[in-house]
N, C-alpha and C positions, 0 to 999 in steps of 0.2 A: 159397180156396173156388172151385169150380169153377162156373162162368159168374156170378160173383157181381158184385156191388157195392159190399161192403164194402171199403173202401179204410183205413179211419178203427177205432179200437179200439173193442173192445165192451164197454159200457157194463153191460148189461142180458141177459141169455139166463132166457129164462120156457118154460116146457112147459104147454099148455091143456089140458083134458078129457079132448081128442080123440087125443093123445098128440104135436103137432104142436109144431114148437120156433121160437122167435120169439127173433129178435135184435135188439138196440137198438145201435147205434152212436154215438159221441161227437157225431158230427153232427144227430141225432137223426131218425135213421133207420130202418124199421125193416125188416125181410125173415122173411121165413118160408121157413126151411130144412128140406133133408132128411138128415135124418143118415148116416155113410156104412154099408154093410153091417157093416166090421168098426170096431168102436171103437175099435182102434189107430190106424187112417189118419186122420191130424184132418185133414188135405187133405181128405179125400175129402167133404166135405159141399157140400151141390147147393144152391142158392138157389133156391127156388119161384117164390118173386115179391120184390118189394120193395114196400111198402104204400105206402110215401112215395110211389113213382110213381103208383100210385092215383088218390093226392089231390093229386095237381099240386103233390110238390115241398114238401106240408106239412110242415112240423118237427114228430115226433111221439115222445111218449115212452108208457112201457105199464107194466101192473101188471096183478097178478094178483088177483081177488076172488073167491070161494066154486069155484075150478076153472077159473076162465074168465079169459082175460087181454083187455086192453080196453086200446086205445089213446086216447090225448089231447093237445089242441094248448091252446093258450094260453084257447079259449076254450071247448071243448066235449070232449064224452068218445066216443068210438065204439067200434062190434065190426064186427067181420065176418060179413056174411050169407056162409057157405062157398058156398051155392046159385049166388049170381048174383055172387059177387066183387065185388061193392059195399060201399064202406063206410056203415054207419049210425049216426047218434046212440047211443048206446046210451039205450033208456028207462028201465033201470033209475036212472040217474043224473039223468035229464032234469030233474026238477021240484027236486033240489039246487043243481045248476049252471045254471036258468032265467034268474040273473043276468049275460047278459054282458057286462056294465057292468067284471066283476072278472077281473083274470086270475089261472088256473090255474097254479102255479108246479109243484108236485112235489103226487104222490099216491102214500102210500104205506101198504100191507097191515098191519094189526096182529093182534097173533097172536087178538084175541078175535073173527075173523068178518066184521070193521069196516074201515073206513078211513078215513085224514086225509086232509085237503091243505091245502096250502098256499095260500095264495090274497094276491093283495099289493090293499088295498084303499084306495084315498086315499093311495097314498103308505104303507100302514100293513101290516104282515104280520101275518097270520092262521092 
């Protein structure tokens, strides 16, 4: 990938609303790519940015919900303001994940609209 950072396999590749394409890597990293002009060249895709650097290096995995893909670390869930290149809490999530007493293991899209996670509580998986 050209000036990229992926070094490590990719785990994860999600497309958001906006028609923008998000990659997750084993290390749990993530980057928002540009795909190349022609879709034969799989070289040719550009890395935008890398989200990880963002947030100083956080381990961050992603999923997609009603169009929108939304990243998350152990203990909280975010999106991207595109405006100001900040990452944010995501609020839609906020008042589910309020406990961060619990860590977030895996979240994952089900086909009715919804989503699970994982969550390990006490020693206990959820």
């Amino acid at each position: 990938m050209e000036g990229g950072g992926i070094e490590n396999g990719i785990e994860n590749i999600l497309e958001d609303s906006k028609g923008n394409l998000w990659l997750n890597d084993i290390s749990c990293s993530v980057f928002k790519v540009q795909p190349p002009g022609e879709v034969s060249n799989l070289n040719g895709y550009k890395e935008i940015f890398n989200l990880s650097q963002l947030m100083n290096g956080k381990r961050l995995k992603m999923f997609k919900y009603l169009g929108e893909v939304y990243f998350y670390s152990e203990r909280n869930i975010f999106q991207l303001n595109e405006k100001t290149l900040k990452v944010v809490p995501a609020e839609l999530f906020s008042k589910i994940f309020s406990d961060t007493s619990h860590s977030i293991i895996h979240i994952y899209p089900i086909e009715t609209k919804c989503c699970g996670a994982l969550q390990k509580i006490e020693g206990k998986w959820f």
